[in-house]
MARBAKOL-686866 format. One record per residue (C-alpha): residue number from 1; x, y, z. Coordinates in Angstrom, 3 decimals, decimal comma, padded with zeros to 6 digits. Layout:
BEGIN
TORBA;seq;c1;c2;c3
TORBA;NUM;X;Y;Z
...
***
This chain:
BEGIN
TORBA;seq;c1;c2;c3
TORBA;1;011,669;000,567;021,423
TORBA;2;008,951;003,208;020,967
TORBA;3;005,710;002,279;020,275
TORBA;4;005,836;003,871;016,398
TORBA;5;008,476;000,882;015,801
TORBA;6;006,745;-002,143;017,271
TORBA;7;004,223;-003,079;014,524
TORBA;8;005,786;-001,710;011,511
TORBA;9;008,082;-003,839;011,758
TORBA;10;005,663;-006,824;011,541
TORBA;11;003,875;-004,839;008,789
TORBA;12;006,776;-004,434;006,509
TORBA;13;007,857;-008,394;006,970
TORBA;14;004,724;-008,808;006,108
TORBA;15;004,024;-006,429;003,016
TORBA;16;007,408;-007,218;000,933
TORBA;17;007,239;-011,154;001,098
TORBA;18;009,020;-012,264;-002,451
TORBA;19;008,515;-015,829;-003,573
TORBA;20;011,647;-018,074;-003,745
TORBA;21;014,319;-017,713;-006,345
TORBA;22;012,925;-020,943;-008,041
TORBA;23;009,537;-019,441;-007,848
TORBA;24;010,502;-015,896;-009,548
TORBA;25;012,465;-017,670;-012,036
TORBA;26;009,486;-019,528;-013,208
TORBA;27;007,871;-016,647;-013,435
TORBA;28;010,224;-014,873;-014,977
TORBA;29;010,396;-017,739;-018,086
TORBA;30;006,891;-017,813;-018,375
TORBA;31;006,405;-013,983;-018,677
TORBA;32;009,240;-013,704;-021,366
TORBA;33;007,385;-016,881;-023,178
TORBA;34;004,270;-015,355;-023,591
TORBA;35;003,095;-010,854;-024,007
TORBA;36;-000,022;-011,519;-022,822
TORBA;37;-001,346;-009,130;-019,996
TORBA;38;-002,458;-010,305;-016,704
TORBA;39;-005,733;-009,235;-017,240
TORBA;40;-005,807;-011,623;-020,061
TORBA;41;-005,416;-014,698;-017,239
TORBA;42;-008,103;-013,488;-014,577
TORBA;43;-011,402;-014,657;-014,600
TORBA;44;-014,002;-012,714;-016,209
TORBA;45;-015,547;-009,521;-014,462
TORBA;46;-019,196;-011,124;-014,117
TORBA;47;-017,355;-014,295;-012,419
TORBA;48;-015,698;-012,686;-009,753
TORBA;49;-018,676;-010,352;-009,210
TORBA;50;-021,097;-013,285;-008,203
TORBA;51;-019,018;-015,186;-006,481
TORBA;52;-017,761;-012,135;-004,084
TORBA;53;-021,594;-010,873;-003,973
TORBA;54;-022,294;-014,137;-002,766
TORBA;55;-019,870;-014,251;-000,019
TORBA;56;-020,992;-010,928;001,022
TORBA;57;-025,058;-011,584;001,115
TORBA;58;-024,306;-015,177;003,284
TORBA;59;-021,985;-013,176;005,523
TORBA;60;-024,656;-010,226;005,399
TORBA;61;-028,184;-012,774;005,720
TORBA;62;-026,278;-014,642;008,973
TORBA;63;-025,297;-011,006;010,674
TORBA;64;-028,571;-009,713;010,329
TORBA;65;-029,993;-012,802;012,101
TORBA;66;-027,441;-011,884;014,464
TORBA;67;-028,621;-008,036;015,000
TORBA;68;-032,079;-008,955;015,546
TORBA;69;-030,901;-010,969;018,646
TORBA;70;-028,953;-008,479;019,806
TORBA;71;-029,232;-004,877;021,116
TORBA;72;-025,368;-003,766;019,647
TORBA;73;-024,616;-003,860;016,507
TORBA;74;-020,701;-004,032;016,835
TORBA;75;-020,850;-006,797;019,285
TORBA;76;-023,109;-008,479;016,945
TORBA;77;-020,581;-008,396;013,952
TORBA;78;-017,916;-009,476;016,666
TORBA;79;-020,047;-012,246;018,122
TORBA;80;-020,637;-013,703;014,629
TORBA;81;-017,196;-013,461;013,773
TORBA;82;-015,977;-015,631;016,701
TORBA;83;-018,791;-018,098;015,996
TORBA;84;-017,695;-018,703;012,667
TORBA;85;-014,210;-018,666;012,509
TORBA;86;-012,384;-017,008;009,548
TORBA;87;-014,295;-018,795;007,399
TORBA;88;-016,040;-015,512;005,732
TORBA;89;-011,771;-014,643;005,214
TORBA;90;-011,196;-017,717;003,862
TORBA;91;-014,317;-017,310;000,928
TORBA;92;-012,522;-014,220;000,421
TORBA;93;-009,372;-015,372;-000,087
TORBA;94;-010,576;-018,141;-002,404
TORBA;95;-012,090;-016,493;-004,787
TORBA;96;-009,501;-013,225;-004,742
TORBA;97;-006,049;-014,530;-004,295
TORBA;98;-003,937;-015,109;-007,570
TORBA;99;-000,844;-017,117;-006,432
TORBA;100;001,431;-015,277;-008,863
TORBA;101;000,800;-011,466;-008,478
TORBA;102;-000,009;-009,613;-005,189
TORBA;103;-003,498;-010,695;-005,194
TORBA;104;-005,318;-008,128;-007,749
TORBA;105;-007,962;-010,209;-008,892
TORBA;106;-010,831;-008,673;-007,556
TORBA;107;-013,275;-006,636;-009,724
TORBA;108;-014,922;-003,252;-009,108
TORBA;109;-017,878;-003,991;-007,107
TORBA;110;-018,992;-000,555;-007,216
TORBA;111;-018,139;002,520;-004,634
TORBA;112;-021,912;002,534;-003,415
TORBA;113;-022,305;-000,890;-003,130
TORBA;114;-023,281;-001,675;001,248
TORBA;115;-022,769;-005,580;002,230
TORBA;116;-023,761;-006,845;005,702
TORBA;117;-026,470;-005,734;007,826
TORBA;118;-029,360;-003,121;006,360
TORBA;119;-030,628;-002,446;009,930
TORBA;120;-031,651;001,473;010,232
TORBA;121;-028,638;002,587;012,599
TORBA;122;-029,744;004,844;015,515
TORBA;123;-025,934;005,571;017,248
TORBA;124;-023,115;007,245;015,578
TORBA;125;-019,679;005,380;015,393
TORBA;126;-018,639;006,963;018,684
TORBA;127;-021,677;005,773;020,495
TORBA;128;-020,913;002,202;018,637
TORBA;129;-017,896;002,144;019,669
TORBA;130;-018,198;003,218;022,975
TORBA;131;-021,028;000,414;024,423
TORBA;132;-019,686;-002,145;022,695
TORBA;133;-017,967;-005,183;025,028
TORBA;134;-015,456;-005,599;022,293
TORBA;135;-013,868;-002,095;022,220
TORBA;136;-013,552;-001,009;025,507
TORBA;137;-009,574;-000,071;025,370
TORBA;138;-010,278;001,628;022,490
TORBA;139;-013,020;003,880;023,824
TORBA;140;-011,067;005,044;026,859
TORBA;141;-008,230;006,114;024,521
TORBA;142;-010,669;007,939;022,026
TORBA;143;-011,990;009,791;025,184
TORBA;144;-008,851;011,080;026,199
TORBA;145;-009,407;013,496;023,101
TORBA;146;-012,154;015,832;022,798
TORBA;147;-012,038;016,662;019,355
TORBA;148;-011,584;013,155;018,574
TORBA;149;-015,303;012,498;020,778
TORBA;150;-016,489;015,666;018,737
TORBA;151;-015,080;014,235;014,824
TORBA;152;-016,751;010,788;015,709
TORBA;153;-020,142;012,146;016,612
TORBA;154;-020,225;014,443;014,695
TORBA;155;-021,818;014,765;010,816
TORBA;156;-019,715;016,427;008,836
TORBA;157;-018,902;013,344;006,813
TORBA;158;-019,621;009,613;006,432
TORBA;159;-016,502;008,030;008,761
TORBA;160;-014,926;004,777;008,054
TORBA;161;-013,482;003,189;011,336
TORBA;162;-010,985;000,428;011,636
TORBA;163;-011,603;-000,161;014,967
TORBA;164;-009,015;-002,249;016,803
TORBA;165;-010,524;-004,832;019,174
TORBA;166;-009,232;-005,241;022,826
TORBA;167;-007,135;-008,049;022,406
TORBA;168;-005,668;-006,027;019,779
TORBA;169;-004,086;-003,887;022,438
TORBA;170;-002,737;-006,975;024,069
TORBA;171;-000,111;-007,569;021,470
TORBA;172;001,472;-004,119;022,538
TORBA;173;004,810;-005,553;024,624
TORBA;174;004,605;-005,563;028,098
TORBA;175;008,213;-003,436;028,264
TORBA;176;006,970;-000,993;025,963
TORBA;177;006,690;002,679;027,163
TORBA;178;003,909;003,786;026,972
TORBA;179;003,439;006,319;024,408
TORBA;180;003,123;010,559;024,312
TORBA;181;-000,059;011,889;023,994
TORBA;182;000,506;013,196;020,475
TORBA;183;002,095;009,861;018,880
TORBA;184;-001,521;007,938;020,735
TORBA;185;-003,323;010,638;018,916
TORBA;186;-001,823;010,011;015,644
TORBA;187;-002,142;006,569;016,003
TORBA;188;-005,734;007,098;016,434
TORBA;189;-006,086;009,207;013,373
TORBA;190;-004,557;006,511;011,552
TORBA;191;-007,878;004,326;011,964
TORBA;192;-010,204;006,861;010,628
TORBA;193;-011,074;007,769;007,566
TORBA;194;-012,582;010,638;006,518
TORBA;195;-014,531;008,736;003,613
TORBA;196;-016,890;006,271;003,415
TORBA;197;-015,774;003,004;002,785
TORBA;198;-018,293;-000,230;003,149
TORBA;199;-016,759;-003,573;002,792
TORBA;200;-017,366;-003,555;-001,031
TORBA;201;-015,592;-000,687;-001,308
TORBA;202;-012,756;-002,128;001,077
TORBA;203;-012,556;-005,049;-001,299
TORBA;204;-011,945;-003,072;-004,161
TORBA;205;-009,657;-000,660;-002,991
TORBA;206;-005,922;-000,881;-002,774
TORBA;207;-005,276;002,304;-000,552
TORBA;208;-007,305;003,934;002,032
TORBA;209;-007,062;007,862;003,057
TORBA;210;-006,973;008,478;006,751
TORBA;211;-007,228;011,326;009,195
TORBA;212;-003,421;011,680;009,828
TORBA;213;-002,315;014,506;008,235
TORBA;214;001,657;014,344;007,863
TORBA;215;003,865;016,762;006,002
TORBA;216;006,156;014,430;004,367
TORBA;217;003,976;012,321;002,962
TORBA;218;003,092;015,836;000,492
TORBA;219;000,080;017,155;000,031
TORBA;220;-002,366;014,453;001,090
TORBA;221;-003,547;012,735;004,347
TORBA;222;-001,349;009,206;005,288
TORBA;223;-002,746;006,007;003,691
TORBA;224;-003,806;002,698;004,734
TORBA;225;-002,911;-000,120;002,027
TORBA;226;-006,122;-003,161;001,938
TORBA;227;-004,647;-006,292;001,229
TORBA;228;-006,070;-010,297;000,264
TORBA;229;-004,032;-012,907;001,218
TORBA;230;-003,449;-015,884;003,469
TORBA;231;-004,580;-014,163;006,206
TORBA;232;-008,061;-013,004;004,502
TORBA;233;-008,956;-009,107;003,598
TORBA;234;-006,268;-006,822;005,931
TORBA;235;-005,428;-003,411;006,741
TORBA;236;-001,647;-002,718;006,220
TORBA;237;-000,951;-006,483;005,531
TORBA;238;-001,229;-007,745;009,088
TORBA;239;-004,332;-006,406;010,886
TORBA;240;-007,254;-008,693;009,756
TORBA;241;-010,616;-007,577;009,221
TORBA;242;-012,799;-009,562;012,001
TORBA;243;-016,158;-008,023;012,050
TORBA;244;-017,663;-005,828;008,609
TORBA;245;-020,466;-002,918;007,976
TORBA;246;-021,284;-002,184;011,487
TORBA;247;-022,903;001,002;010,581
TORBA;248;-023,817;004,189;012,278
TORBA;249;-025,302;007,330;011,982
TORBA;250;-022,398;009,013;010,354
TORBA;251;-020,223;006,198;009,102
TORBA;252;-019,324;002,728;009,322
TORBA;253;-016,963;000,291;011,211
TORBA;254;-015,205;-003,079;010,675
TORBA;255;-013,046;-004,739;013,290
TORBA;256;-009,627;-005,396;013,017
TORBA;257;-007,687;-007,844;014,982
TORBA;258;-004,492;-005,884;015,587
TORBA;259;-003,744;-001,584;016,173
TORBA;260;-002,399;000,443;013,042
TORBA;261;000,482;002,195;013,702
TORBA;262;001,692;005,346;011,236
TORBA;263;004,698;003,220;009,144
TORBA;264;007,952;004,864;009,101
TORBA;265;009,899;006,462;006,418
TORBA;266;011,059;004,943;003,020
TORBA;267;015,043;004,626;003,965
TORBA;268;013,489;002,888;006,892
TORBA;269;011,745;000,478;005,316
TORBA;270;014,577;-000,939;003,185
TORBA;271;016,940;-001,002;005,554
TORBA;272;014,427;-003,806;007,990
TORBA;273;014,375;-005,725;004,652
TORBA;274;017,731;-006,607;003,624
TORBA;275;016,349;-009,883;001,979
TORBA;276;014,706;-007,763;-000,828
TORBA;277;016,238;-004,882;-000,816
TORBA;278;020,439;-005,374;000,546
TORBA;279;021,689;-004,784;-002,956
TORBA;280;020,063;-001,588;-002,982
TORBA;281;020,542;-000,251;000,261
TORBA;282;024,551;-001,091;-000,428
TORBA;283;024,163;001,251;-003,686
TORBA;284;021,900;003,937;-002,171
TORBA;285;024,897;004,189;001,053
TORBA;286;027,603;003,860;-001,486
TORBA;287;026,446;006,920;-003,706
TORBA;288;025,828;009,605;-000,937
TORBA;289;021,932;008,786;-001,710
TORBA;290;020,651;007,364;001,313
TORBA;291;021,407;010,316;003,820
TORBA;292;019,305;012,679;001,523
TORBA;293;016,807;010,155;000,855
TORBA;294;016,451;009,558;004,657
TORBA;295;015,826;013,251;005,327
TORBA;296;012,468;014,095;004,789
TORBA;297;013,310;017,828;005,508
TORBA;298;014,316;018,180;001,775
TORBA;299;011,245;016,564;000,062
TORBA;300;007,616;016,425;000,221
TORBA;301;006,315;012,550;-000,160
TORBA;302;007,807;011,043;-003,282
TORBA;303;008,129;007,343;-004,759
TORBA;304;010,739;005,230;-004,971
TORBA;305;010,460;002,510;-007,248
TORBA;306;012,526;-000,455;-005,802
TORBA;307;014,487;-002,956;-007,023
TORBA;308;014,580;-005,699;-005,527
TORBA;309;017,645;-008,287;-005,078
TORBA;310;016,691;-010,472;-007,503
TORBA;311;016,058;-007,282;-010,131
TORBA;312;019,670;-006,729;-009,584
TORBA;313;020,856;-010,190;-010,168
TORBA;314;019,155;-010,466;-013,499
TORBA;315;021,488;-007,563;-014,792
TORBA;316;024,715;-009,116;-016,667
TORBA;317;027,512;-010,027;-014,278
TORBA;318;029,801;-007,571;-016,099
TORBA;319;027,447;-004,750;-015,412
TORBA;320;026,585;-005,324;-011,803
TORBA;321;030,327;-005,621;-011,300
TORBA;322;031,041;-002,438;-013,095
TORBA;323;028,459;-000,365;-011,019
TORBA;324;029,768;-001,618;-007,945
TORBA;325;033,546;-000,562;-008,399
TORBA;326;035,269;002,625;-007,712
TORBA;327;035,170;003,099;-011,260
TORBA;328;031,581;002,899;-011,960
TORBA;329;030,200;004,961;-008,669
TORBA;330;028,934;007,720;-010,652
TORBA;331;027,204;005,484;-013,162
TORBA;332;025,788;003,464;-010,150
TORBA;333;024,456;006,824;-008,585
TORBA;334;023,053;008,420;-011,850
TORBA;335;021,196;004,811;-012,561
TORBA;336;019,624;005,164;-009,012
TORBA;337;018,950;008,580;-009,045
TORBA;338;016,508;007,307;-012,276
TORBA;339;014,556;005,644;-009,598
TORBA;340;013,668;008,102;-006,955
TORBA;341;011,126;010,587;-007,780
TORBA;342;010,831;013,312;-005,070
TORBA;343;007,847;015,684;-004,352
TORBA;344;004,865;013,022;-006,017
TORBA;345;004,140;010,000;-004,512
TORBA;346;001,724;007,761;-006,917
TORBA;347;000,293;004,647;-005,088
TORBA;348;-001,738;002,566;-007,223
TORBA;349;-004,855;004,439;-006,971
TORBA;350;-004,017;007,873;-005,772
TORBA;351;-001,606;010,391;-006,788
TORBA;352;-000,329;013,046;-004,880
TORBA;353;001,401;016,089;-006,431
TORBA;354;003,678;018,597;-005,244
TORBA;355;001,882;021,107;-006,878
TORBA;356;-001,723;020,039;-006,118
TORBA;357;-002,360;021,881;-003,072
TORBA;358;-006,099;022,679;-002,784
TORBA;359;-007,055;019,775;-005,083
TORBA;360;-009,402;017,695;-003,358
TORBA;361;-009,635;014,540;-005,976
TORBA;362;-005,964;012,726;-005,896
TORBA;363;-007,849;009,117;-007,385
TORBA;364;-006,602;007,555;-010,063
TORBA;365;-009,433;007,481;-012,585
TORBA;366;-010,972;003,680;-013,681
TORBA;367;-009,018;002,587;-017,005
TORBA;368;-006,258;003,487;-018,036
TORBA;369;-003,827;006,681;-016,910
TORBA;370;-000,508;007,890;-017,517
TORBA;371;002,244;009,863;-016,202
TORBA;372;005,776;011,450;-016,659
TORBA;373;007,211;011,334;-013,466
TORBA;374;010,499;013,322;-013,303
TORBA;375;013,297;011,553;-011,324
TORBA;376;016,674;013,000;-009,776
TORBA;377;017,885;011,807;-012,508
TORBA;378;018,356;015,350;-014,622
TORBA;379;015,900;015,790;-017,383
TORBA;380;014,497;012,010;-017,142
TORBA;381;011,358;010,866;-016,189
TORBA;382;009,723;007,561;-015,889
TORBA;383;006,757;007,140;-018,225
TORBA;384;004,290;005,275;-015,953
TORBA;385;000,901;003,704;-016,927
TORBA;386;-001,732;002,166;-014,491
TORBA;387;-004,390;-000,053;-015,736
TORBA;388;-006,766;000,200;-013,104
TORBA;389;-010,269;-001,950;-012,926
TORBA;390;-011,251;-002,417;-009,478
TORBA;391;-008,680;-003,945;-007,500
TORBA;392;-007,491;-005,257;-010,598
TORBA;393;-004,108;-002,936;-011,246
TORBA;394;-001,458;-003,336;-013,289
TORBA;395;001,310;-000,829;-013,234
TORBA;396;003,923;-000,519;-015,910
TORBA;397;006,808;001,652;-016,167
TORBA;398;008,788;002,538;-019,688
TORBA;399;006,196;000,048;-021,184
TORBA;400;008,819;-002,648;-019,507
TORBA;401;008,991;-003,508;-016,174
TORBA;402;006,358;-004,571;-014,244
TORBA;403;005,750;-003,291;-010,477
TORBA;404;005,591;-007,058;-008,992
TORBA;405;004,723;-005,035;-005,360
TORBA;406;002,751;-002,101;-004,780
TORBA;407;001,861;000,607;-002,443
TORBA;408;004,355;000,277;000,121
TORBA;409;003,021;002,926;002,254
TORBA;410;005,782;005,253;004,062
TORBA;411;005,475;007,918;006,511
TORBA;412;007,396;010,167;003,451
TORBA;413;006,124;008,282;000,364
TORBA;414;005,479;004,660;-001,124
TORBA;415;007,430;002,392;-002,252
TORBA;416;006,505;000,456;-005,674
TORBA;417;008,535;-002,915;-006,042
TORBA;418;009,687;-003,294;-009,752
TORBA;419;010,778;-006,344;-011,612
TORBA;420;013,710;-004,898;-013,061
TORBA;421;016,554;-002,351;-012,480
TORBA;422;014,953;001,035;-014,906
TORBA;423;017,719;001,464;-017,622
TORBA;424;017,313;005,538;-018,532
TORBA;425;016,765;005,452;-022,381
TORBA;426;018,479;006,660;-025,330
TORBA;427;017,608;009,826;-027,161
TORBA;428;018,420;009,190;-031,194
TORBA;429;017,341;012,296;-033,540
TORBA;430;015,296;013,615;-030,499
TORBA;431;013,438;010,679;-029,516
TORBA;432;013,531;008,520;-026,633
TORBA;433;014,467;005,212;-027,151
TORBA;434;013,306;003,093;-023,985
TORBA;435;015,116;-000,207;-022,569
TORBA;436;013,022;-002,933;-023,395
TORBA;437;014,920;-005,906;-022,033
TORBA;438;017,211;-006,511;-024,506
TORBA;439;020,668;-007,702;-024,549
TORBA;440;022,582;-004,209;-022,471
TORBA;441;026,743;-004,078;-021,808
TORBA;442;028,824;-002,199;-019,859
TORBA;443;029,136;000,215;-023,276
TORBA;444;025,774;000,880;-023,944
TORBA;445;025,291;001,552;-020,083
TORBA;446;027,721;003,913;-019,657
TORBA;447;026,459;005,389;-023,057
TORBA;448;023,035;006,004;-021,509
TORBA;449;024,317;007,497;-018,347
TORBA;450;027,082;009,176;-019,451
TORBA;451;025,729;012,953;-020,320
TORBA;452;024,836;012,555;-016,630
TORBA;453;027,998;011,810;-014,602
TORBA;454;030,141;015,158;-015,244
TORBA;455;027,129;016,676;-012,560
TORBA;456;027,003;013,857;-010,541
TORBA;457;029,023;014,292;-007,180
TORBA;458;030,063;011,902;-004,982
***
């Protein structure tokens, strides 16, 4: 198994973890019982503030008592990490997590807000990196690169580095071969970003851009996805952040506890996740869609909002059964083909577009933003909106269904996780007349889709 496959695999089991049926289904009745937002549930923005400013300055006060005993700063951050546990994780977690969403309950901290140690730095993040105890594997790889030696010292921007820790290497598979010089150097790339990110940013942040430039993702570099969970504030779901604001000359680092590893393609992605995502796969293979959507020759990033098994089951018996015979295969296609969008790929807070080349700014702006997002579907779009407020984001799509899991970062895309299967809508007298959840039969189905089937080929 190549080296590219080893930890995505982990990642992915990690990033699309459902609740049980029982669990959803509660869920489910309580969101139909009551249209309130869940902004409306979260604590208040002053709240969360203090209480994550005050995890920060503790962790911050006890690692600058550290630095002034010590001559590095990364082994510093390391040393106080290992003294103390998780415990600065666990605060995090605490006062983040939200048992029923995918913990987006933080608040916008502000992007020039620096926690940790305020120590004048005298070493770039190459030099950091490169006398520190804790990184010594990753030094020796970095050196096998040149321009990698020059980006790292140099001071054309302020770097962020997710710098893998030696053990981190030692969860590599003895059996695996060892990989090319290109895929190391990608992998590499993958744990730099070209902009500067301090913890508080981290914490507020939902994706990160790297230095791995890819052309299927479109336009813009490969992402990292920061996460809060069980495991405490990660990188990609699984790689925990051990050691924060080690900063240098030109950047800053934090320490992760396991290597980042470019995450393969979309198709890929639902096919190592049959638990969420069988029912799809089935209908993306039996429509001729999951060839084209595997081939990243024909597109340039895209989205793919996903539903997920239990999406599926809450469509009427009748209708599930009709999509799935010989009979309905065109209607089943034309309904899926309203999912994929091809050639823009919106994560939660960036947006890449086809036709942006030369663009520098792909954020999503603070508050509120929308976009039509045209699918395969001919002449339909999606009609997306993103309340964003820190990592506070709720995305919406045809004012209905919720996306219960975002940013599943591909090497050709992301995948956003929606609560229900995207019904196209009706157009009476001109106008578009959106699904909203009410009753739907096998009639008014095929009514929706059917100026769509006499192109649709099988």
């Amino acid at each position: 198994m190549k080296i590219t496959y080893i930890l995505p695999l982990a990642a992915v089991s990690s990033a699309f973890v459902i609740p049980d049926e029982q669990v959803i289904s509660q869920i489910a009745i309580e969101s139909h019982k009551s249209a309130d937002s869940a902004f409306d549930k979260l604590p208040s923005k002053a709240q969360v503030v203090e209480k994550i400013e005050n995890t920060f300055e503790k962790a911050g006060e006890s690692l600058d008592r550290s630095l002034k005993r010590s001559k590095h700063a990364l082994d510093a951050a390391i040393d106080y990490t290992a003294r103390t546990g998780n415990h600065f994780s666990k605060q995090v977690y605490q006062t983040g997590f939200d048992a029923g969403s995918w913990l987006d309950t933080n608040t916008d901290l502000g992007s020039n807000t620096d926690y940790g140690h305020h120590n004048k730095p005298n070493q770039t993040v190459y030099q950091l990196i490169t006398s520190s105890k804790y990184t010594t594997k990753l030094a020796a790889a970095i050196n096998e690169f040149p321009d990698l030696v020059m980006l790292l010292n140099g001071t054309l921007a302020d770097y962020t580095v997710f710098a893998p820790v030696d053990s981190a290497f030692e969860k590599i598979p003895e059996d695996a071969p060892k990989p090319s010089k290109e895929t190391l150097e990608k992998v590499l790339l993958y744990h730099i970003s070209p902009e500067y990110y301090p913890a508080g940013k981290v914490l507020v942040t939902h994706t990160v851009p790297t230095a791995l430039t890819v052309d299927t993702v479109g336009v813009g570099p490969q992402r990292l996805s920061t996460n809060i969970g069980l495991k405490g504030l990660t990188v990609n779901y699984y790689s925990r952040i051990i050691a924060i604001n080690v900063f240098g000359t030109n950047g800053v680092i934090h320490g992760i506890d396991s290597l980042l590893v470019p995450p393969p393609n979309v198709a890929d992605i639902i096919s190592f996740l049959p638990a969420e995502f069988s029912t799809l796969e089935l209908g993306l293979t039996k429509t001729g869609l999951f060839a084209p959507l595997n081939d990243t020759s024909n597109h340039y990033g895209g989205t793919v909002f996903a539903p997920s098994n239990f999406a599926f089951q809450k469509l009427p018996t009748k209708i599930t059964a009709f999509l799935f015979s010989s009979y309905g295969t065109k209607y089943l296609k034309a309904l899926l083909q309203y999912h994929i969008v091809a050639n823009q790929t919106l994560y939660s807070d960036a947006y890449y577009a086809a036709d942006s080349v030369g663009e520098a700014d792909d954020k999503i702006p603070k508050g509120i933003f929308h976009i039509d997002l045209p699918t395969l579907l001919e002449d339909r779009s999606l009609a997306v909106d993103v309340a964003r407020y820190g990592r506070l984001i709720e995305i919406k799509v045809n004012a209905f269904a919720r996306v219960d899991i975002p940013d599943g970062i591909a090497a050709d895309g992301v995948i956003q996780v929606v609560s229900d299967v995207l019904i196209p809508p009706k157009r009476i007298d001109r106008m578009e007349q959106h699904w909203q959840g009410e009753e739907l039969t096998v009639e008014d189905l095929k009514e929706r889709l059917e100026p769509f089937i006499e192109n649709v080929e099988l």
